[in-house]
C-alpha positions in Angstrom: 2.3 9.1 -4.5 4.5 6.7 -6.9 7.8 7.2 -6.5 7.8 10.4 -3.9 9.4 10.0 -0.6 7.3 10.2 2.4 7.0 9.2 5.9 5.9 5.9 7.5 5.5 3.9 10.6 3.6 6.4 12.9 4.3 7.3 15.7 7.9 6.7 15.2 8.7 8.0 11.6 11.1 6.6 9.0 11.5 8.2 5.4 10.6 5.7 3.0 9.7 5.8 -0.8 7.0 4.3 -2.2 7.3 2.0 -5.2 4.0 0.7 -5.4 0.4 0.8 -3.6 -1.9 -1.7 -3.0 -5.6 -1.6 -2.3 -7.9 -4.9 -1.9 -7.8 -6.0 -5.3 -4.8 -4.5 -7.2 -1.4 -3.6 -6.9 -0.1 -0.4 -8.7 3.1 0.4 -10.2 5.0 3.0 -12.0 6.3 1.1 -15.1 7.7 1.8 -18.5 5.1 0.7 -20.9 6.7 2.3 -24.1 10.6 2.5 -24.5 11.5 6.4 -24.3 8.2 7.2 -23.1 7.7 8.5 -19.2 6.6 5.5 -17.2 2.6 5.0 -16.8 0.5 3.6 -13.6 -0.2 -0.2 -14.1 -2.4 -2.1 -12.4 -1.7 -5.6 -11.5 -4.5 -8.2 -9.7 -3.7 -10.2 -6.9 -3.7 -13.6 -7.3 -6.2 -15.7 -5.4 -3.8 -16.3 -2.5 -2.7 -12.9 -2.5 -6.0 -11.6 -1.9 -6.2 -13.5 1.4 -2.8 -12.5 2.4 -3.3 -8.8 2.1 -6.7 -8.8 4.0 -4.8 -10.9 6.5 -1.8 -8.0 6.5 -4.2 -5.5 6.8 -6.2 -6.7 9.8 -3.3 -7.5 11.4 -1.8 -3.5 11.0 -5.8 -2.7 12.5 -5.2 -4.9 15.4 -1.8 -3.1 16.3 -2.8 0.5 15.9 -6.3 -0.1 17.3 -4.3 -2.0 20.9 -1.1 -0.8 20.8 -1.9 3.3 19.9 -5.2 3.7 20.6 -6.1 4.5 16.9 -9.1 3.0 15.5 -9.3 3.5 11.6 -12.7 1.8 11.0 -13.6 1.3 7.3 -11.6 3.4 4.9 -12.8 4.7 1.3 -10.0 5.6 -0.8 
């Protein structure tokens, strides 16, 4: 999903790309590893107070969707 263009923000929609994804312990990026080589999938670790800010983020997205669209997620396996 790197660096396609998709669609974000349900239920109102907005095209957006994607330029990285991050799950509870890394964030993942499209770099260039190699000059003149196609760029690779790197993962990069949170730091310590990263980690608490991105469960913090991702409760708070629960919360809304759960009270404000009546969609509850529950736990997700990716």
């Amino acid at each position: 999903m790197i660096g396609q263009r998709t669609f974000t923000g349900w239920p109102f929609l907005q095209e957006g790309m994607v330029t990285a994804i991050s799950d509870s312990l890394f964030t993942y990026e499209k770099l260039v590893v190699v000059p003149g080589q196609p760029p690779k999938v790197v993962s990069n670790p949170h730091t310590p107070q990263g980690l608490g800010l991105w469960k913090s983020k991702a409760e708070k997205i629960e919360h809304f969707y759960s009270k404000r669209c009546g969609v509850i997620a529950g736990q997700i396996e990716v």
